[in-house]
C-alpha positions in Angstrom: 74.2 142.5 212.8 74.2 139.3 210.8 75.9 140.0 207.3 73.7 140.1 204.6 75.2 137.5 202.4 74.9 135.2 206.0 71.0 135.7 205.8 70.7 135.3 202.0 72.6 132.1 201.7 70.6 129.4 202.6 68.0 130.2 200.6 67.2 132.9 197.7 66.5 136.6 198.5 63.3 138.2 197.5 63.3 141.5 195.3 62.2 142.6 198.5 64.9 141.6 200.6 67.3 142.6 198.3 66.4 146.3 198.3 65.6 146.5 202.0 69.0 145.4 202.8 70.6 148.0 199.8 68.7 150.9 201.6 70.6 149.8 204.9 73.7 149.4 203.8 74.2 151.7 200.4 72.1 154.6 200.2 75.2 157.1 201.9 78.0 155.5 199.5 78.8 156.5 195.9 77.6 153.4 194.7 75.1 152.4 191.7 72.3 150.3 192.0 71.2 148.3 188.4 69.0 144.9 188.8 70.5 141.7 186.7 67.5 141.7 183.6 68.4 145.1 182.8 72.3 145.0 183.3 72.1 142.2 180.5 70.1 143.9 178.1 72.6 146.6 178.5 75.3 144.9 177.9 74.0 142.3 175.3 71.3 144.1 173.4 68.6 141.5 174.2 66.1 140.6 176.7 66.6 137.4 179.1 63.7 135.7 177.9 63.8 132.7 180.5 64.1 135.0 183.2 61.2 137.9 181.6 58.0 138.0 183.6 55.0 139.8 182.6 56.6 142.4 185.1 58.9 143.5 182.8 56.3 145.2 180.6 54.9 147.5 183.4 57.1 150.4 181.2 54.2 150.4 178.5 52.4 151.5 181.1 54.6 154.6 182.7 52.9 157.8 182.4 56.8 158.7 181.4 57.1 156.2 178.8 56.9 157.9 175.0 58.7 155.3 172.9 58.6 156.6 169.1 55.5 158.0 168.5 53.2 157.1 165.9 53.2 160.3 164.2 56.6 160.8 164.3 57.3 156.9 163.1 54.9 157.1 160.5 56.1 160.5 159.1 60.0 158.7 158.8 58.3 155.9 157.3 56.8 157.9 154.4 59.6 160.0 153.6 62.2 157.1 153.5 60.2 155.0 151.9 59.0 156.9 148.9 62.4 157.5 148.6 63.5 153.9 148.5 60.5 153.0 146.1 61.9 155.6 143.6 65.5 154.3 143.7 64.5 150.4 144.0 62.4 150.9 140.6 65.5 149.5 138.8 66.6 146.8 141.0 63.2 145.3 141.1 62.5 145.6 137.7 66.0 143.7 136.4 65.5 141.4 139.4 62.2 140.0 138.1 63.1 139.6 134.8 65.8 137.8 135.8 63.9 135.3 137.8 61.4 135.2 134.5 64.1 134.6 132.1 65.5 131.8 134.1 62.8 130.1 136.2 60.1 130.9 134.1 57.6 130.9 137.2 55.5 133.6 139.2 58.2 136.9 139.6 56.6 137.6 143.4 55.9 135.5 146.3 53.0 136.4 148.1 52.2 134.8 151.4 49.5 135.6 154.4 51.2 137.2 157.6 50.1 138.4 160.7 50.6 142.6 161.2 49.9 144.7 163.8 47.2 143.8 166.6 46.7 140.2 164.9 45.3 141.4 161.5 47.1 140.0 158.6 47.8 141.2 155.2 49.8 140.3 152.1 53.6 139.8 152.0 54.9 140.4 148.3 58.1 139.9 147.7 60.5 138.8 144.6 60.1 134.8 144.7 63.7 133.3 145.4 62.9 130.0 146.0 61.3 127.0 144.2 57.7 125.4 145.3 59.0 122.6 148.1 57.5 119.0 147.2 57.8 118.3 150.9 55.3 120.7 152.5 56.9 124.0 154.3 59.5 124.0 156.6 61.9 126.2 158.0 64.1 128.4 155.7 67.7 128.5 156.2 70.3 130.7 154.3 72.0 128.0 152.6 68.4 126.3 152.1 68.4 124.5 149.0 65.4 125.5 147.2 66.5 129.0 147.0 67.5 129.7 143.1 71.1 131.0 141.7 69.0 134.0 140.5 67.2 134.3 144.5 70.5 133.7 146.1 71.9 136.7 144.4 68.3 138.8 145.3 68.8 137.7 148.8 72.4 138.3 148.9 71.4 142.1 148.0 68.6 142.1 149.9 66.4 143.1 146.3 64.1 140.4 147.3 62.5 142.7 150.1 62.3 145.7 148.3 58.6 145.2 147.0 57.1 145.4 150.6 58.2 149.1 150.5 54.5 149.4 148.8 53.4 148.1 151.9 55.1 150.4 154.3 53.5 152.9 152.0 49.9 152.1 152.7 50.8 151.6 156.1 50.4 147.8 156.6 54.2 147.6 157.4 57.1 149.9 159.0 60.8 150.4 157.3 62.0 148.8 161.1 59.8 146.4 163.4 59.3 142.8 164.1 59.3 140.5 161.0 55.8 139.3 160.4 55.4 135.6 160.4 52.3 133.5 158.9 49.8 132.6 160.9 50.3 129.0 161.5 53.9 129.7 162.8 52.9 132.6 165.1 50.0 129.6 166.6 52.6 128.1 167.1 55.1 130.0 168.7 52.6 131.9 171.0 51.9 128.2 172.6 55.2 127.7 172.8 56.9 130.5 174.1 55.9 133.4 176.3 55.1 136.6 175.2 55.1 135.9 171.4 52.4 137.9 171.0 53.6 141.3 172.5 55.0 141.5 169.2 52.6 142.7 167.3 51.8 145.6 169.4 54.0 147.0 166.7 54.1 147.5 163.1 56.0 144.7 161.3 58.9 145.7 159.8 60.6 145.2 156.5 64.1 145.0 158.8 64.6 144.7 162.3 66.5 144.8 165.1 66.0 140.8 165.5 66.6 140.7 161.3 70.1 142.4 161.5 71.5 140.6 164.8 70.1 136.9 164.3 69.8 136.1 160.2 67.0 133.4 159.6 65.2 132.0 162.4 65.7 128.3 160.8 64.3 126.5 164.2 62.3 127.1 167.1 65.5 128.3 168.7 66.0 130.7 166.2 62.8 132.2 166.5 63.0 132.4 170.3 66.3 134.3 169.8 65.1 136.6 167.7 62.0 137.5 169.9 64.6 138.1 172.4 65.7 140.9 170.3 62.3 141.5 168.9 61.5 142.7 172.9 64.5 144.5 173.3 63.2 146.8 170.2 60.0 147.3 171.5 61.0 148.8 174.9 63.6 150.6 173.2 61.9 151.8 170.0 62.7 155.5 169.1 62.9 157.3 165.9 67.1 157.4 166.7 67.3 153.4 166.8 65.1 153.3 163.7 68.1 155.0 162.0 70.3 153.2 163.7 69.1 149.9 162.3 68.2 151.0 159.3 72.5 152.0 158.6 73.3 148.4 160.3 71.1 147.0 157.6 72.8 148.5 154.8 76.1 147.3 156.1 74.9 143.8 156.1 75.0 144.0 152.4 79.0 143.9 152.7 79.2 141.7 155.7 76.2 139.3 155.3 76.9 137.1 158.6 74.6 138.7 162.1 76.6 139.8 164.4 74.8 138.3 167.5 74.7 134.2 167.8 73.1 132.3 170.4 75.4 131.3 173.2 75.6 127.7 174.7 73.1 128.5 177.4 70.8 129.8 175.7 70.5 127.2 172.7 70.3 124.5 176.1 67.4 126.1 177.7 65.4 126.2 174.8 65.8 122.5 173.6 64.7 122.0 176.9 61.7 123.7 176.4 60.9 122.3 173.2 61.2 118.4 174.8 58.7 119.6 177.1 56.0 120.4 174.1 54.8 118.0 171.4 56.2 118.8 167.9 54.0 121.1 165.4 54.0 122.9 162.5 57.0 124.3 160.6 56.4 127.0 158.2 58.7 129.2 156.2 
């Protein structure tokens, strides 16, 4: 018989093809059979986004598939979080009357975002940056409207802690997707694939994406951090909540993410974004 990489070389082998040939060949030895897409998530803790197809989501669909369950999610949500709300009293409180005594201007930031299933709500946060004269743009970590006082607030990560009264009513979660504003999400739906699949979550005051990526900054940042954004929504359990919710604390000591873009990736996605006329940056 012809050897299989002999019939597979001139030209690429269907999925098909593939397994047909793997069921001839494998099925008696003591070998393991994974398929590329999942072997890098595995590995790398994000989804392939170039190479994701709306075939990947067929899991939402298994009668097997659990996931967290809302009850169970919602329950962890209410007990951490009135927890954190008592003990970030303090923080908040010194941290806005720092940012009165030196800026002098509004203590929160509130902003429109997009939640769960498309409806949006009301971000409140402590306000770490000054108003920019030049329109919105992207925010970056060394970006230079941010205040001494917000620098510090972001540093510590105090700056977040007023959305825990939003994971109280229920508008947000302690660990999901970071909700974006609706101008930016227009944006990035048209512009990359599957965009939207994240808000078949709760938005999240930290994130899988949050703790592995930083800021977004760019259009490649974003993309990179709905990589990860994907990863968390197929792999979503009350266990992982935990476990992001301890890498989140650590990030206090060791503020850099863990996870950059490689080479490859950053490559691809310029590519993409030549092929797509420029629009709106928000922050």
């Amino acid at each position: 018989a012809e050897p299989a990489e002999g019939r597979f070389q001139a030209r690429g082998a269907s999925r098909l093809e593939v397994f047909e040939t793997v069921a001839d060949a494998c099925l008696d030895l003591p070998v393991s059979l994974i398929e590329a897409g999942g072997l890098y998530e595995e590995l790398f803790g994000h989804v392939p986004l170039g190479t994701t197809t709306s075939a990947w989501f067929q899991y939402l669909l298994h009668p097997r598939y659990r996931g967290s369950s809302p009850l169970s999610k919602r329950a962890l949500d209410l007990t951490l979080g009135s927890i954190a709300a008592l003990v970030s009293v303090i923080p908040v409180a010194i941290g806005a009357l720092a940012i009165w005594l030196t800026d002098r201007g509004p203590v929160f930031h509130r902003q429109v975002r997009i939640g769960e299933g498309g409806h949006v709500f009301e971000l409140v946060k402590l306000r770490t940056m000054r108003e920019s004269v030049d329109g919105p743009t992207w925010t970056q970590s060394d970006d230079e409207r941010i205040t001494p006082v917000g620098r510090v607030l972001r540093r510590l990560h105090v700056d977040e802690l007023p959305q825990l009264w939003l994971v109280l009513k229920g508008e947000m979660s302690l660990v999901g997707p970071r909700p974006e504003q609706p101008g930016i999400v227009s944006d990035l739906e048209h512009r990359f694939s599957y965009y939207d699949r994240r808000h078949l979550v709760k938005p999240g005051i930290t994130g899988w994406a949050q703790v592995r990526c930083g800021y977004a900054g760019s259009h490649i940042g974003s993309a990179w951090k709905l990589c990860h954004d994907l990863y968390y929504l197929k792999r979503r359990s009350t266990l992982f909540d935990l476990l992001i919710m301890l890498e989140t604390l650590s990030t206090v000591v060791v503020p850099e993410p863990i996870n950059r873009p490689d080479g490859r990736f950053i490559v691809a996605m310029r590519r993409a974004e030549d092929d797509l006329p420029a629009s709106l940056e928000v922050t």
